[in-house]
VOVEX-155353 format. One record per atom (N, C-alpha, C): residue in one letter; x, y, z. Coordinates in pm, whole numbers, plus 50000, padded with zeros to 5 digits. Example, Ala and Ser with C-alpha at 12.3 -4.5 7.8 and 13.67 -1.06 7.14 Angstrom:
// residues 2
A513194943150780/A512304955050780/A513204967050780/S512854977550708/S513674989450714/S512905000350787/
//
This chain:
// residues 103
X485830756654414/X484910760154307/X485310753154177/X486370754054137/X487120747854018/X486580733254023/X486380726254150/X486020708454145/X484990710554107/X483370717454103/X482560715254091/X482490711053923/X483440720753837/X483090717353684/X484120707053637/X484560698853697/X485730685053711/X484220673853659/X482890677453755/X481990663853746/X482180655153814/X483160656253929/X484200645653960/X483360637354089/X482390648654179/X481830638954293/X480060641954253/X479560635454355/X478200631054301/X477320646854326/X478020653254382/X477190669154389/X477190675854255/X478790671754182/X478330682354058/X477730673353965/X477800659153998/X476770655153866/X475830657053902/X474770656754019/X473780661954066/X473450676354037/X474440684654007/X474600701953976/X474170698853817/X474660691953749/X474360691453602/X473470685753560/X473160675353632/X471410668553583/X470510676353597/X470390687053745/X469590692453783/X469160706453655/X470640712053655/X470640723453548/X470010717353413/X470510704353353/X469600698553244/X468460700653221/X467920695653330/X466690693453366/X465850708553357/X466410714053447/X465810729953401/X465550731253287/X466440733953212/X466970735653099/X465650728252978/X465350717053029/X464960708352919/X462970712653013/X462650711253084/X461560718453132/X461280733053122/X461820741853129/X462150752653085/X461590751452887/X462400747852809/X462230747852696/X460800741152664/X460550733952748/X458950721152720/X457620735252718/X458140743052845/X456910756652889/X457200761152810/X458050766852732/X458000776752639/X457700776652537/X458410766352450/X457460762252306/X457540746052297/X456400738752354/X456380722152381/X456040719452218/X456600706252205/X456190699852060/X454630696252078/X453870701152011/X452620691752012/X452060694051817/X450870691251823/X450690688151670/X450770704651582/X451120717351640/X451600725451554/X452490725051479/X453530715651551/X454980709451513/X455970710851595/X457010710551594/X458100706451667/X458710722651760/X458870720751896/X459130732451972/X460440729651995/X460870737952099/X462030740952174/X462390728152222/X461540719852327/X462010709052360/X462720695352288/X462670696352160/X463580687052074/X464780687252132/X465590705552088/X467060702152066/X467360702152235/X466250703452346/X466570700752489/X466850689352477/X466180681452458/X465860664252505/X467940658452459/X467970669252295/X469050660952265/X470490665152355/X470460680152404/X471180684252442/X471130679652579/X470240676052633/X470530665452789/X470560652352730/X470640645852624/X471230636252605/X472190632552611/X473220645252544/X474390644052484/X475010647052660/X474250653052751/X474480656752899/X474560642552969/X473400636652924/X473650624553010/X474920613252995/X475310611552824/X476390599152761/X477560609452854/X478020621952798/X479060626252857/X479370626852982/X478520623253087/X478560620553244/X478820610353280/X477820599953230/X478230589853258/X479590582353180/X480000591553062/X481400578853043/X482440591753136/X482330602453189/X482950601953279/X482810598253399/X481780597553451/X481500586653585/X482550575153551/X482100567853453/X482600551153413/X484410552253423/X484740564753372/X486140565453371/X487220568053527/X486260575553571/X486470579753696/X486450569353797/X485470565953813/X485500551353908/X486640537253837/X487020537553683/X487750527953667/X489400529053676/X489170544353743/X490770547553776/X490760545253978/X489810544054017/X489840545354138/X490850534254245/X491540537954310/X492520527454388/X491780518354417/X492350501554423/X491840493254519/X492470490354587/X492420484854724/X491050481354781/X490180490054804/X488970489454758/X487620497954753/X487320495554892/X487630512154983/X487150514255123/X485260520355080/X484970519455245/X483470517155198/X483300534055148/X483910543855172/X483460559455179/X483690564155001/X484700551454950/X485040551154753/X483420541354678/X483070533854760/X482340523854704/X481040532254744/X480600542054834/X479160554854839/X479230559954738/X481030562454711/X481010577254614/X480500568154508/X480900557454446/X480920553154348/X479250548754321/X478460541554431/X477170536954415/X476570555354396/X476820563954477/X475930572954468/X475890584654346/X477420580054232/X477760582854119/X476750577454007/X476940562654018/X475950557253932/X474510555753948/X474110559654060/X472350558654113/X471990577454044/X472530584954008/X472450597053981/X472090596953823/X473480592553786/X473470586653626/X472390579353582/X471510570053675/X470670563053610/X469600570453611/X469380577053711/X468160586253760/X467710595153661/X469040602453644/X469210615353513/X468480602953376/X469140594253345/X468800585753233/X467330584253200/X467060575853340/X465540577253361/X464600584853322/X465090598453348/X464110613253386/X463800619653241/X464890612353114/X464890614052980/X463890605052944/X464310591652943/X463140584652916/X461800588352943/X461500587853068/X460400593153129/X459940603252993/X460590615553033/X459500627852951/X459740623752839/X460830618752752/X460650615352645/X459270610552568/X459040598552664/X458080592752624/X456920591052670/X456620603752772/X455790610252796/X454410619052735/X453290620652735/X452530624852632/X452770644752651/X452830649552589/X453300666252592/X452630672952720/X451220667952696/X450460675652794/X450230669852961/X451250662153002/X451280652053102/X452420660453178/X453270672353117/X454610677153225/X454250691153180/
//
């Protein structure tokens, strides 16, 4: 249980994008920004921001401590580390710049 909040394999960054994500959809239903003015989903967007930089520079750190020679079961963990990270990245952009009434 203790590894899961390490971040360390691609399940708990998958555990934390996902919770983001809640988190930041969650806040969009409840009070979305549109031209009344600014809702809940602001300080989401920033707070899975600040979710996404802090993952990925531990991803980045994590894989740049990793032994070499890179066996193929380090080089999954590692592709399926950073295909997560980008995804999560993505999924900001995306709604970011998304029109309110489109999610």
């Amino acid at each position: 249980m203790n590894k899961i909040w390490k971040a360390d394999t691609p399940l708990s960054l998958l555990i934390y994008y996902l919770a983001g994500l809640i988190i930041l959809v969650g806040a969009h239903h409840l009070s979305p920004t549109n031209l009344a003015g600014p809702g809940l989903d602001i300080p989401a967007f920033f707070i899975y921001f600040v979710l996404c930089f802090v993952l990925f520079i531990k991803t980045f750190l994590r894989v740049s401590k990793m032994k070499r020679p890179l066996t193929k079961a380090i080089l999954a963990d590692m592709l399926l580390s950073y295909t997560i990270n980008f995804v999560g990245v993505a999924l900001l952009i995306l709604l970011f710049t998304a029109p309110a009434n489109w999610w």
